[in-house]
N, CA, C and O atoms as a GROMACS GRO file, in nm:
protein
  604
    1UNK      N    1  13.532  13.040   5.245
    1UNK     CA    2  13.439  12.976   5.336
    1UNK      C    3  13.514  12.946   5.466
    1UNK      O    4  13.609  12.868   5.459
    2UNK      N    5  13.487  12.992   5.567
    2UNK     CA    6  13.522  12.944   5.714
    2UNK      C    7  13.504  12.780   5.744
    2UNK      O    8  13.415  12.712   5.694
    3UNK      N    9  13.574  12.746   5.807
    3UNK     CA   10  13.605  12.630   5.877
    3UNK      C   11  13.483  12.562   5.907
    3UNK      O   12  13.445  12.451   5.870
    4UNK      N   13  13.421  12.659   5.990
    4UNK     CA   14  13.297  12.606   6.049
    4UNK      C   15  13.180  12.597   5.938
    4UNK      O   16  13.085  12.519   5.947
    5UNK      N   17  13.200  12.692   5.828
    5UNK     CA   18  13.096  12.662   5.725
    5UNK      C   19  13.143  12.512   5.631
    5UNK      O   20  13.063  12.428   5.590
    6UNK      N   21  13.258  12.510   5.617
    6UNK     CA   22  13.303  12.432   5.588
    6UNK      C   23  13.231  12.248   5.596
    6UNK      O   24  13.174  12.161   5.530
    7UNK      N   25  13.293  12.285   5.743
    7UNK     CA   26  13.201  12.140   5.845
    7UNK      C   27  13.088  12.126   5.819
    7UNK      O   28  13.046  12.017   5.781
    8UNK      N   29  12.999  12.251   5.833
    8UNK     CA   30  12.879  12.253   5.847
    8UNK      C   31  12.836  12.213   5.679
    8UNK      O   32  12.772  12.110   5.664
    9UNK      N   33  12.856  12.258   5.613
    9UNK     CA   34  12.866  12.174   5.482
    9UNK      C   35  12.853  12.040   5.422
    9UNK      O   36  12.765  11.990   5.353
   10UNK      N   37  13.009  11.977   5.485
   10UNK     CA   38  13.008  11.873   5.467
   10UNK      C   39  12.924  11.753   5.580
   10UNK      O   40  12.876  11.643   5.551
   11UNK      N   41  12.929  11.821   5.711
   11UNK     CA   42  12.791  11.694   5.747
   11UNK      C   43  12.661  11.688   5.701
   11UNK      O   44  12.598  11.582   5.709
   12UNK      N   45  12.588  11.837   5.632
   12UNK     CA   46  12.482  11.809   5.564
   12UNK      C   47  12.493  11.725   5.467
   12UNK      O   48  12.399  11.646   5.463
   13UNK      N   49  12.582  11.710   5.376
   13UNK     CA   50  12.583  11.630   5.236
   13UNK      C   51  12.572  11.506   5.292
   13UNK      O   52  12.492  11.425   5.245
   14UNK      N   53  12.650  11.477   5.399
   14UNK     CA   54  12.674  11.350   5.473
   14UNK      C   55  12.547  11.286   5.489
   14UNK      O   56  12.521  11.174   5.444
   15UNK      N   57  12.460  11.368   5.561
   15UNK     CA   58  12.342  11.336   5.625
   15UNK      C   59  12.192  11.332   5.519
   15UNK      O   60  12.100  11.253   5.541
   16UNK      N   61  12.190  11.428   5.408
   16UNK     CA   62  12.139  11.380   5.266
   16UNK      C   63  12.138  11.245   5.194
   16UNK      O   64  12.045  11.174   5.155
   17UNK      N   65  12.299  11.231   5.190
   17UNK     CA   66  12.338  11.094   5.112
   17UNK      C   67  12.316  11.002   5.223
   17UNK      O   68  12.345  10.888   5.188
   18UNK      N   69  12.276  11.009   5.341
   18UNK     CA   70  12.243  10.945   5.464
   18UNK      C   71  12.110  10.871   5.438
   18UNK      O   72  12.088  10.751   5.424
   19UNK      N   73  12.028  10.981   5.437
   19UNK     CA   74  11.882  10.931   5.409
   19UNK      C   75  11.801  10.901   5.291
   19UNK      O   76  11.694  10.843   5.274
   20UNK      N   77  11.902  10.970   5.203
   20UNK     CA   78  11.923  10.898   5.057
   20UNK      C   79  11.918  10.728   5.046
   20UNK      O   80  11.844  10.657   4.979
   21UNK      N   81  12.014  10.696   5.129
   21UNK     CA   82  12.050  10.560   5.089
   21UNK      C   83  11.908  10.497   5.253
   21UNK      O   84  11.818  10.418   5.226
   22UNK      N   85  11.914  10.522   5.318
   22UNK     CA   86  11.814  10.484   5.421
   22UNK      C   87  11.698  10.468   5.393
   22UNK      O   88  11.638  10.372   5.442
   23UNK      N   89  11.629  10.563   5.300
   23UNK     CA   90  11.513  10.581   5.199
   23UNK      C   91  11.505  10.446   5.084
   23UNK      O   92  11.402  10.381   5.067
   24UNK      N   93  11.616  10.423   5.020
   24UNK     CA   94  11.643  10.326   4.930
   24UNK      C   95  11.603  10.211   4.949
   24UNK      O   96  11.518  10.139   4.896
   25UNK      N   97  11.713  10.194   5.076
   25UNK     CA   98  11.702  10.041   5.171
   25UNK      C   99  11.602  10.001   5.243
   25UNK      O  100  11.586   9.884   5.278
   26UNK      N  101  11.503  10.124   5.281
   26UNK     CA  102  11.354  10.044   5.369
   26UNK      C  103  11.280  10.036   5.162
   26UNK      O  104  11.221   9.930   5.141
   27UNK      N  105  11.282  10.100   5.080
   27UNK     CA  106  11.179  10.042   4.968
   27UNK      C  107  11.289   9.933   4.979
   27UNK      O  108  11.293   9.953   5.100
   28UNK      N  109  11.366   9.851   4.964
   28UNK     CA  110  11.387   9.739   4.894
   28UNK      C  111  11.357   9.660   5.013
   28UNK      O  112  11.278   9.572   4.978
   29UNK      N  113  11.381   9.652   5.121
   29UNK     CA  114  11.330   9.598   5.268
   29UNK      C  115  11.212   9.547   5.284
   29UNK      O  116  11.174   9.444   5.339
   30UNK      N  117  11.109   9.708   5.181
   30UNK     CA  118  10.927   9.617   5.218
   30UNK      C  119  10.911   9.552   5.062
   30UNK      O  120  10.824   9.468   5.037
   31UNK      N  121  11.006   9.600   4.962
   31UNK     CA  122  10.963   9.499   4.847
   31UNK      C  123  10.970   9.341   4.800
   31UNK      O  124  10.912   9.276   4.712
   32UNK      N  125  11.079   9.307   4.913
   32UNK     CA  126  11.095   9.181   4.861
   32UNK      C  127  11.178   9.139   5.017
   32UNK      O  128  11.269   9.188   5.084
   33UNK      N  129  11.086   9.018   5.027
   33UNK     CA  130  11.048   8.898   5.148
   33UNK      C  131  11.176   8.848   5.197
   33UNK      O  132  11.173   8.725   5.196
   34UNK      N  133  11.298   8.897   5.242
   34UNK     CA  134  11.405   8.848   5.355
   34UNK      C  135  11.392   8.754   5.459
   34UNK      O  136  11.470   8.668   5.501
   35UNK      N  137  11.258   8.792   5.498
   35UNK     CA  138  11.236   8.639   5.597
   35UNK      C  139  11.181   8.750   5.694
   35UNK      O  140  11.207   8.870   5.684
   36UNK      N  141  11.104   8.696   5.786
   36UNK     CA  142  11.035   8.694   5.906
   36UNK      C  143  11.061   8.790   6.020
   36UNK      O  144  10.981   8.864   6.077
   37UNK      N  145  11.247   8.762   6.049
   37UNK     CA  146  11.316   8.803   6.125
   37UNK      C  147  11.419   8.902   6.088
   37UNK      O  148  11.502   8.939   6.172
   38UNK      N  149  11.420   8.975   5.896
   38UNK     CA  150  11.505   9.024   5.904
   38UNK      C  151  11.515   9.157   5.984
   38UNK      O  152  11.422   9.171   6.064
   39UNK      N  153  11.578   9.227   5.981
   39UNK     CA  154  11.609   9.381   6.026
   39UNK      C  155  11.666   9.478   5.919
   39UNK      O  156  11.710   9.444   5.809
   40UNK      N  157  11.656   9.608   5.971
   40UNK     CA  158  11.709   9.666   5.870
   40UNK      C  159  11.818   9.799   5.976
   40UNK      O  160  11.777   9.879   6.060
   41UNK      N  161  11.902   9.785   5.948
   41UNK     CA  162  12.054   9.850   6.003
   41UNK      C  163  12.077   9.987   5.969
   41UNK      O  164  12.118   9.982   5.853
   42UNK      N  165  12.073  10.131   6.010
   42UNK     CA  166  12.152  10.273   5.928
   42UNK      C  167  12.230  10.298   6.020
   42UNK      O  168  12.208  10.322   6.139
   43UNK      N  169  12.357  10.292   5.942
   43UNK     CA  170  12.400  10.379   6.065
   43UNK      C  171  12.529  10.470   5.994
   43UNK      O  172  12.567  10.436   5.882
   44UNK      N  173  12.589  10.577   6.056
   44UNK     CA  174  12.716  10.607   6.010
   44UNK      C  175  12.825  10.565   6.096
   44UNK      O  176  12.832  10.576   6.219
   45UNK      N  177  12.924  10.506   6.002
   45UNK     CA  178  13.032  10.444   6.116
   45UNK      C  179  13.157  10.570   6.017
   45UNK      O  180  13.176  10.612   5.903
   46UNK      N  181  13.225  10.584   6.182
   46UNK     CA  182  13.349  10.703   6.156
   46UNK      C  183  13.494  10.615   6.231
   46UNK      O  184  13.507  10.603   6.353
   47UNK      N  185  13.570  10.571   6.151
   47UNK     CA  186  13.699  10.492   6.168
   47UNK      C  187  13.820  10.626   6.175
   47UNK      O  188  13.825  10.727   6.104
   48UNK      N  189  13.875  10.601   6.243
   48UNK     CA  190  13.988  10.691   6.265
   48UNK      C  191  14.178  10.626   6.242
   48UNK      O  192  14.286  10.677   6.211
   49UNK      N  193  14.124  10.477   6.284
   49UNK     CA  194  14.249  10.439   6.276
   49UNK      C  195  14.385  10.390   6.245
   49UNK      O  196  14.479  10.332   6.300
   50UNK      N  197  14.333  10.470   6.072
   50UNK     CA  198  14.461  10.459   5.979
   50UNK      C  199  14.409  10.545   5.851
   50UNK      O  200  14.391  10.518   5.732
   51UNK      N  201  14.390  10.671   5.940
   51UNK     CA  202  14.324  10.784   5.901
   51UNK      C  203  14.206  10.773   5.879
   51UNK      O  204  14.153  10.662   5.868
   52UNK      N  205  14.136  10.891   5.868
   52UNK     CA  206  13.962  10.893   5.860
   52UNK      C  207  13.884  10.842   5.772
   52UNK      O  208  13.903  10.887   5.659
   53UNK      N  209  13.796  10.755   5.782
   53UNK     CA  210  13.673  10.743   5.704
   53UNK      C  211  13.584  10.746   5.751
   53UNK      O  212  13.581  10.722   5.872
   54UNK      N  213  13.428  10.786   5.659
   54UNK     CA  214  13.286  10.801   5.720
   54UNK      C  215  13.255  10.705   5.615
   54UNK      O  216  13.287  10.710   5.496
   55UNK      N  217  13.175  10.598   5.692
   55UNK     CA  218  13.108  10.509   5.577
   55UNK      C  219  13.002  10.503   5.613
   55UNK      O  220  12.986  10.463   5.728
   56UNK      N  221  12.881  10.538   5.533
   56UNK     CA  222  12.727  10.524   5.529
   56UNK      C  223  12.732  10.370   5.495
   56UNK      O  224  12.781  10.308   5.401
   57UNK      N  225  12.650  10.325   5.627
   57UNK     CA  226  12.622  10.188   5.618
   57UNK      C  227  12.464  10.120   5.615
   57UNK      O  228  12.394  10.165   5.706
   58UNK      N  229  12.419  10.054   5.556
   58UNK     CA  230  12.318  10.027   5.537
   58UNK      C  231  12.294   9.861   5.540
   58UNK      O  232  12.346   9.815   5.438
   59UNK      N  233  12.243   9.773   5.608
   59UNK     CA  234  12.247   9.628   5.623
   59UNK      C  235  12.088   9.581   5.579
   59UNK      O  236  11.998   9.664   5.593
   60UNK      N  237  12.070   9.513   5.552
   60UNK     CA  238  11.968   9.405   5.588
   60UNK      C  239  12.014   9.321   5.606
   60UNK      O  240  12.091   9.269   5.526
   61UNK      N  241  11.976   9.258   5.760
   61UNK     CA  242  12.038   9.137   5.835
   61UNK      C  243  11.950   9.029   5.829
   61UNK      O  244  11.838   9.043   5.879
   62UNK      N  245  11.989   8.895   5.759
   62UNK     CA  246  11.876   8.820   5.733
   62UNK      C  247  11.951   8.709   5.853
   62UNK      O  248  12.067   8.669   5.859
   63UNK      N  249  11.837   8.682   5.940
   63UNK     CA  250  11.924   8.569   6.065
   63UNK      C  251  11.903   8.356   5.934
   63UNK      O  252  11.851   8.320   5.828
   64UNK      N  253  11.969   8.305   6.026
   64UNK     CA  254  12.017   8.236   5.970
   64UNK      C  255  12.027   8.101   6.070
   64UNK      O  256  12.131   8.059   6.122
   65UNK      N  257  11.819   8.013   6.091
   65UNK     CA  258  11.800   8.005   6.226
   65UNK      C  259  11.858   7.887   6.256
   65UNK      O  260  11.810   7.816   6.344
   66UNK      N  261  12.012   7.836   6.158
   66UNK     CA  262  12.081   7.762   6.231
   66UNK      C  263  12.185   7.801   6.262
   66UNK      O  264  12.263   7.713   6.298
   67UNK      N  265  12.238   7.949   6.263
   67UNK     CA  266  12.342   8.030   6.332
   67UNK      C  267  12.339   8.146   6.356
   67UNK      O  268  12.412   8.226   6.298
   68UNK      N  269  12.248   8.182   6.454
   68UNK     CA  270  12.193   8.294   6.501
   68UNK      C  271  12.283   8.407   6.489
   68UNK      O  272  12.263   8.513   6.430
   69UNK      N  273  12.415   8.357   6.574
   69UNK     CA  274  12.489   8.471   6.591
   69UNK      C  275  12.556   8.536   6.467
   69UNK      O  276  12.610   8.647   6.479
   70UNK      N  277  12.555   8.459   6.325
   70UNK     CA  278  12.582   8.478   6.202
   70UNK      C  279  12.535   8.508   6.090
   70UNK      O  280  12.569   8.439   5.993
   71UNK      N  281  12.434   8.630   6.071
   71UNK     CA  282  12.317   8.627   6.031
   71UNK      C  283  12.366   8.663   5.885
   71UNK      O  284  12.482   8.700   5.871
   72UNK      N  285  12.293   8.653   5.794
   72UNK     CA  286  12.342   8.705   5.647
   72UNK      C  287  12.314   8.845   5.638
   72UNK      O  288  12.246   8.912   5.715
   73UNK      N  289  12.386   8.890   5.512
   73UNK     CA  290  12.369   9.058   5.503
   73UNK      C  291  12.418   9.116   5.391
   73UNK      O  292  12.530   9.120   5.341
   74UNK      N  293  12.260   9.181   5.345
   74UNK     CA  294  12.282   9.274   5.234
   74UNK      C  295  12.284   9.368   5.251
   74UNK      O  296  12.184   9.412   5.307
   75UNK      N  297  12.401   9.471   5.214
   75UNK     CA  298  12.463   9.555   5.208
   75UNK      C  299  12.516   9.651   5.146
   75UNK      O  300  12.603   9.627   5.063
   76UNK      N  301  12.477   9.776   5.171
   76UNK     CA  302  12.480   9.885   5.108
   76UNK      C  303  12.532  10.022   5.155
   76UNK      O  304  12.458  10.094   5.223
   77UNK      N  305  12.672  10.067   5.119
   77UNK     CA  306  12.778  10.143   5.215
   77UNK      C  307  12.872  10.210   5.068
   77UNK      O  308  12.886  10.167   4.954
   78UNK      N  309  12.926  10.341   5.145
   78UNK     CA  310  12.910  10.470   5.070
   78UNK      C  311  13.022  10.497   5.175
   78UNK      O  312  12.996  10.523   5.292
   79UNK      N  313  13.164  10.490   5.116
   79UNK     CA  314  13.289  10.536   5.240
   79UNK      C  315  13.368  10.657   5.152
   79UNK      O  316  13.406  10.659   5.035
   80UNK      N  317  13.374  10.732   5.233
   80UNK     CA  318  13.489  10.873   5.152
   80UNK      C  319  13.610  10.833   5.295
   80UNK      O  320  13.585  10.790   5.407
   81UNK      N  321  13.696  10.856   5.254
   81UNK     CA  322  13.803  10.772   5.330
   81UNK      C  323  13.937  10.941   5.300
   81UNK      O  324  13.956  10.999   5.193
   82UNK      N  325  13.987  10.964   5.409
   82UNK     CA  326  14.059  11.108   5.378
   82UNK      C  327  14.241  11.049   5.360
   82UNK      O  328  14.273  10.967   5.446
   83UNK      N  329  14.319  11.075   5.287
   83UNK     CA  330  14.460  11.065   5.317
   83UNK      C  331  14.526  11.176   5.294
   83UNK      O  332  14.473  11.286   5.287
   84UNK      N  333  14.650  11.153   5.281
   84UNK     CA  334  14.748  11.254   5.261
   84UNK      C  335  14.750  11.313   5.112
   84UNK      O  336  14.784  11.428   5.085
   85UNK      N  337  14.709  11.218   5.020
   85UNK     CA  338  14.694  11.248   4.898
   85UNK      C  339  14.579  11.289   4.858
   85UNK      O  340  14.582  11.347   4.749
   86UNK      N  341  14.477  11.280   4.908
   86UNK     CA  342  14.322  11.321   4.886
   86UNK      C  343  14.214  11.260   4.926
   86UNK      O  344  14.230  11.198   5.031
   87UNK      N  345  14.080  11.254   4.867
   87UNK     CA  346  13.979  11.191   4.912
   87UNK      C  347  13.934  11.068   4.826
   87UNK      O  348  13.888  11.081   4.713
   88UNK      N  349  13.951  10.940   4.891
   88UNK     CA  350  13.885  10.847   4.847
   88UNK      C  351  13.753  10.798   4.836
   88UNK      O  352  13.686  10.858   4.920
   89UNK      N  353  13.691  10.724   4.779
   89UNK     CA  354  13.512  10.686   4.759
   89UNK      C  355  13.538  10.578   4.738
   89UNK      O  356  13.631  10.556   4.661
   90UNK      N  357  13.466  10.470   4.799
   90UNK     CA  358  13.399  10.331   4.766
   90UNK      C  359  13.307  10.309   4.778
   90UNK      O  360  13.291  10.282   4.897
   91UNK      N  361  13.162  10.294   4.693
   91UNK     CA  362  13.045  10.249   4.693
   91UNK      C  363  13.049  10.077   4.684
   91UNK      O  364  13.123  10.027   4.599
   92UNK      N  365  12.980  10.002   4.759
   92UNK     CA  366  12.961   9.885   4.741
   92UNK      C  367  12.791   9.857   4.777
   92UNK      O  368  12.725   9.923   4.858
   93UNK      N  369  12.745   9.747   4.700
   93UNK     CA  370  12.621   9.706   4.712
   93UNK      C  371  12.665   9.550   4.719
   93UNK      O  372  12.692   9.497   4.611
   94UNK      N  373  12.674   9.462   4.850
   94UNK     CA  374  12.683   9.325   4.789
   94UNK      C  375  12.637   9.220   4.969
   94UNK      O  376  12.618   9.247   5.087
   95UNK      N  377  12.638   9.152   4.919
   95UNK     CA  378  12.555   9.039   5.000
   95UNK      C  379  12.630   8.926   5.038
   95UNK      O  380  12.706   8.880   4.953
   96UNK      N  381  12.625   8.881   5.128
   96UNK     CA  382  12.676   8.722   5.229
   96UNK      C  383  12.556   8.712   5.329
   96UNK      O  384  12.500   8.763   5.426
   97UNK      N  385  12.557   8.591   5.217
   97UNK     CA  386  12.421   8.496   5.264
   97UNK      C  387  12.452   8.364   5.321
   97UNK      O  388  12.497   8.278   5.245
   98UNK      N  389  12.429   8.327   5.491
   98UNK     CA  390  12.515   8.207   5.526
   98UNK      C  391  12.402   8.070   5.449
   98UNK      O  392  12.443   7.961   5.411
   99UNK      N  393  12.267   8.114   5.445
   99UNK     CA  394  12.213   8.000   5.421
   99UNK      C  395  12.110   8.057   5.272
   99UNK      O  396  12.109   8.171   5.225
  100UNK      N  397  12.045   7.956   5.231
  100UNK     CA  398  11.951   7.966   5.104
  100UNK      C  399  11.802   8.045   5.167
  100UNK      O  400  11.709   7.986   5.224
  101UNK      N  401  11.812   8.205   5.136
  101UNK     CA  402  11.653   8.249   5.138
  101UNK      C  403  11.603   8.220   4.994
  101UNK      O  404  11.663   8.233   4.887
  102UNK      N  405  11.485   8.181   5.018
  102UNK     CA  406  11.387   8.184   4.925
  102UNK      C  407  11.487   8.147   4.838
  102UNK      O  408  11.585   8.086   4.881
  103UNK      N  409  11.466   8.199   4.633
  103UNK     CA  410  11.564   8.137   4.534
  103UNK      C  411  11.694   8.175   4.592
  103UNK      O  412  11.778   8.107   4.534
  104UNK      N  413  11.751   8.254   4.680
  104UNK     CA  414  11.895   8.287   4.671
  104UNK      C  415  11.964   8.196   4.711
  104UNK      O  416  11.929   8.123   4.804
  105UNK      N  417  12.073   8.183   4.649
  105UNK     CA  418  12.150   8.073   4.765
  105UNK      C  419  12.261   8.120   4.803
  105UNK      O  420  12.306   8.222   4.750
  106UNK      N  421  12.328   8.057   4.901
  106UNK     CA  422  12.451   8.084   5.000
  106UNK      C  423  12.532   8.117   4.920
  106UNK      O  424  12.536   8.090   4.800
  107UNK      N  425  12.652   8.221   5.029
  107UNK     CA  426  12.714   8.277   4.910
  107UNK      C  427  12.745   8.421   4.937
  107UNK      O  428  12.665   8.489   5.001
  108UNK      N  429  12.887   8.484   4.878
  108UNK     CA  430  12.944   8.589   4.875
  108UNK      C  431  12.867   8.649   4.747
  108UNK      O  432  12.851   8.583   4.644
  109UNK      N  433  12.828   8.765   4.763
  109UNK     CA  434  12.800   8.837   4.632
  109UNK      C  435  12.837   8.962   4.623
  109UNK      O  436  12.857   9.020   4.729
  110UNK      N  437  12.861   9.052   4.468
  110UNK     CA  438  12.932   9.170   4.469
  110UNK      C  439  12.861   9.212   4.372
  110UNK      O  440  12.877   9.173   4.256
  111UNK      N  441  12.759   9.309   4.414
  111UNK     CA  442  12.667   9.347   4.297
  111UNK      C  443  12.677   9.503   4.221
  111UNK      O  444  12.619   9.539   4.118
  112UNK      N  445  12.780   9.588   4.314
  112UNK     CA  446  12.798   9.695   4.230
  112UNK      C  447  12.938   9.740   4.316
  112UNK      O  448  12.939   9.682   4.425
  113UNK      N  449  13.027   9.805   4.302
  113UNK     CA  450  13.144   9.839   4.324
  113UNK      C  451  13.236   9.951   4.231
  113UNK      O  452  13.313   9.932   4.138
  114UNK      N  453  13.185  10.095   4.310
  114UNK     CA  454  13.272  10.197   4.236
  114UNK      C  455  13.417  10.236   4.381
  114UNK      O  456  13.410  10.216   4.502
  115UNK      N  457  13.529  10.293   4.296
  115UNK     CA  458  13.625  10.345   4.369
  115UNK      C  459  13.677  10.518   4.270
  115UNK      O  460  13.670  10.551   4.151
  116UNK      N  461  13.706  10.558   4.344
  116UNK     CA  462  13.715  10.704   4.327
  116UNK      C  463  13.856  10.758   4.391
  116UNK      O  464  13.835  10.775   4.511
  117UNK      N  465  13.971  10.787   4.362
  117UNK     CA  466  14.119  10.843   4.432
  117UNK      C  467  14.118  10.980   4.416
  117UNK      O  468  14.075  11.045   4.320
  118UNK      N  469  14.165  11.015   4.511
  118UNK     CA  470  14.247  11.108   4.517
  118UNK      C  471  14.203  11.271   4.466
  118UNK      O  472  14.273  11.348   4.401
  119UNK      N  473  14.085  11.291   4.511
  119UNK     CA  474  14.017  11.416   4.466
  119UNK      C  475  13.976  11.500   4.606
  119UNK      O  476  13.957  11.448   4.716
  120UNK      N  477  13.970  11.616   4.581
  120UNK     CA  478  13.974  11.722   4.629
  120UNK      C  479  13.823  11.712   4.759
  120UNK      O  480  13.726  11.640   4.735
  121UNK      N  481  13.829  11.761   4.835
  121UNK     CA  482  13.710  11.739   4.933
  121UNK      C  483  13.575  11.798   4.830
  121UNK      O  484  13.477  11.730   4.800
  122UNK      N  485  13.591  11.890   4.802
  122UNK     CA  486  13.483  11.932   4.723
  122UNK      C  487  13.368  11.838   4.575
  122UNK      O  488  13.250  11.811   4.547
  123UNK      N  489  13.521  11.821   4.519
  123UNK     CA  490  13.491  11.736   4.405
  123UNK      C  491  13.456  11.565   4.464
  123UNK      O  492  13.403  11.482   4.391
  124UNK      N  493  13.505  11.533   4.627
  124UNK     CA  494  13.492  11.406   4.662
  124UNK      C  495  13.308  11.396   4.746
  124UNK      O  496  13.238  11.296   4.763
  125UNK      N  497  13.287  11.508   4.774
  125UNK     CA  498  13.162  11.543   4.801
  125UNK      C  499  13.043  11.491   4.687
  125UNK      O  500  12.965  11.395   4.682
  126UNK      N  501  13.077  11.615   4.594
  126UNK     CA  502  12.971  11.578   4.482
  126UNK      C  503  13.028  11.446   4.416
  126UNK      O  504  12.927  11.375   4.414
  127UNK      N  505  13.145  11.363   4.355
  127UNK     CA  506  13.096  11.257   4.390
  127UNK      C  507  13.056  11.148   4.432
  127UNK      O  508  13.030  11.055   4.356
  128UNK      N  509  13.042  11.139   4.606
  128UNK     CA  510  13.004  11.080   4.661
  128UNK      C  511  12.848  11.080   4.617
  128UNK      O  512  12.800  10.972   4.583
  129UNK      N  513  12.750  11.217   4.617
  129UNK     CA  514  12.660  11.221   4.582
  129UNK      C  515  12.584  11.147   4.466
  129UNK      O  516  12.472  11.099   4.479
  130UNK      N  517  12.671  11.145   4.333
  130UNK     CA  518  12.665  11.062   4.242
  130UNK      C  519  12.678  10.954   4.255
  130UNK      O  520  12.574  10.890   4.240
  131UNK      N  521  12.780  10.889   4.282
  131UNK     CA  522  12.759  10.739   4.407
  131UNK      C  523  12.685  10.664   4.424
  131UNK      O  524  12.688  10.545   4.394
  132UNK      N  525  12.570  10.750   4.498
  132UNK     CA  526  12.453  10.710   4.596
  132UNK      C  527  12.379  10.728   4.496
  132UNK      O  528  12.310  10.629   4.474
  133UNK      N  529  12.362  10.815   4.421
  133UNK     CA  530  12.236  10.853   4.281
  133UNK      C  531  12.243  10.692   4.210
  133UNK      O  532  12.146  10.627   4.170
  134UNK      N  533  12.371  10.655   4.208
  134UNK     CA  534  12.361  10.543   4.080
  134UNK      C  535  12.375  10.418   4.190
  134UNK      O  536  12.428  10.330   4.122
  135UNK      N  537  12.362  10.384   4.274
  135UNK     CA  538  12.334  10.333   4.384
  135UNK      C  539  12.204  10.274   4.401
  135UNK      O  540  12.169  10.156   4.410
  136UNK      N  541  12.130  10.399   4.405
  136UNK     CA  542  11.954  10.419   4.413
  136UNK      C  543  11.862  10.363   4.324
  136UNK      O  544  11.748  10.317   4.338
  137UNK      N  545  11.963  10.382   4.196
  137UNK     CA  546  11.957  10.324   4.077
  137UNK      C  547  11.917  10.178   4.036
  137UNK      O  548  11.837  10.151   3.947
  138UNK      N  549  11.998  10.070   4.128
  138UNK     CA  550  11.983   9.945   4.129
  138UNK      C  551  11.867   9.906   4.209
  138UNK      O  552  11.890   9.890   4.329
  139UNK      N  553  11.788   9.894   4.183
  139UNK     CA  554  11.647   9.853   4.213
  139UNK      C  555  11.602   9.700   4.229
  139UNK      O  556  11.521   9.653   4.309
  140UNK      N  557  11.674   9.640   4.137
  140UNK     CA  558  11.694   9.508   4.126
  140UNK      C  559  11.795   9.433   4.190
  140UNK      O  560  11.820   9.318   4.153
  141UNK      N  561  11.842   9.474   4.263
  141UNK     CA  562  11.988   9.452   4.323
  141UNK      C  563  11.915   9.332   4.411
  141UNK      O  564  12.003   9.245   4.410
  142UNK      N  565  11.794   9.273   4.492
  142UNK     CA  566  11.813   9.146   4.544
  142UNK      C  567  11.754   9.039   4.454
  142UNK      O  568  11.753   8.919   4.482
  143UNK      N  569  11.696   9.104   4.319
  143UNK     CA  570  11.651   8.970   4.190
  143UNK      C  571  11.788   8.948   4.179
  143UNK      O  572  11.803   8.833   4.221
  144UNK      N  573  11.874   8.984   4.153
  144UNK     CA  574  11.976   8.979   4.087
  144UNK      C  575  12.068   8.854   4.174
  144UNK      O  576  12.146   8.799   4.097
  145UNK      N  577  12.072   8.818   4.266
  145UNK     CA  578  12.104   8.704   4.358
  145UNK      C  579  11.997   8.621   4.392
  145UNK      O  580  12.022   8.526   4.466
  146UNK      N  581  11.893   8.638   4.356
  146UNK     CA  582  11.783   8.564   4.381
  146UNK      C  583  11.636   8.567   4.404
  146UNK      O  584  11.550   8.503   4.342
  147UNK      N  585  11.621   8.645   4.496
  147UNK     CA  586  11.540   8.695   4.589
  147UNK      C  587  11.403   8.775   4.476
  147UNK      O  588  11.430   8.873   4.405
  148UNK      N  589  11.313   8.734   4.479
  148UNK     CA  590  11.162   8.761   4.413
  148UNK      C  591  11.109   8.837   4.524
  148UNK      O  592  11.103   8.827   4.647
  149UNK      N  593  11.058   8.951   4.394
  149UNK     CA  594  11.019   9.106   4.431
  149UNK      C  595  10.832   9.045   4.514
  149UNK      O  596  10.761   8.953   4.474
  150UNK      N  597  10.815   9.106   4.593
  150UNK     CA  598  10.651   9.068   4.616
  150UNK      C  599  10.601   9.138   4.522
  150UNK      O  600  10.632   9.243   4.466
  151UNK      N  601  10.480   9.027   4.508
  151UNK     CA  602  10.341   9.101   4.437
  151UNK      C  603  10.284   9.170   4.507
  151UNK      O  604  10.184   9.229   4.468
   0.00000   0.00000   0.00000
């Protein structure tokens, strides 16, 4: 495979597991009540500066209307991270909440957390993909800190 097929490759998967998880995060966004003012965040962030990572990032920003500039945030991010030794993966699903929504209360939370070393771009591809599959998976991920699903 050429270089350029190569690339071209790997930003599609990128951009799949992109809207994969973007798809995820607006159903859990309209299922259950964040507040008034939350938002909802996609973006891909690309870090360079102690070697490469692409992390699919996904927020719901819940404001927090006695510290605006500090809003809470649930969070959902998908990083393949490149080194000298191979390709790394960290899936995280977890939440910092500065104040009490609805049942949740304040608070660091860590609701799912995979890591993956040192595998081959190919094999770090597919599973990144898997990742995000079992990712998608957690459905319950804001009962689980608190937060009641709407009727």
């Amino acid at each position: 495979m050429s270089a350029r097929q190569q690339v071209s490759a790997f930003l599609l998967d990128i951009d799949r597991y992109q809207k994969q998880l973007a798809d995820f995060t607006l159903d859990l966004f309209v299922a259950f009540p964040f507040g008034e003012e939350a938002t909802l965040v996609h973006q891909i962030l690309i870090d360079s500066r102690n070697g490469l990572r692409v992390t699919l990032y996904h927020s719901i920003r819940i404001p927090d209307p006695d510290y605006a500039y500090e809003p809470g945030e649930f969070d959902f991010t998908a990083t393949l991270a490149f080194s000298e030794s191979g390709c790394d993966i960290e899936t995280l699903i977890g939440a910092s909440l500065e104040c009490a929504v609805g049942a949740a209360a304040p608070g660091a939370y860590t609701i799912h957390r995979t890591r993956d070393s040192r595998l081959e771009l190919d094999e770090a591809l597919n599973t990144l993909g898997r990742r995000v599959d079992e990712m998608c998976e957690i459905r319950d991920a804001p009962e689980r800190i608190g937060f009641v699903r709407r009727s």
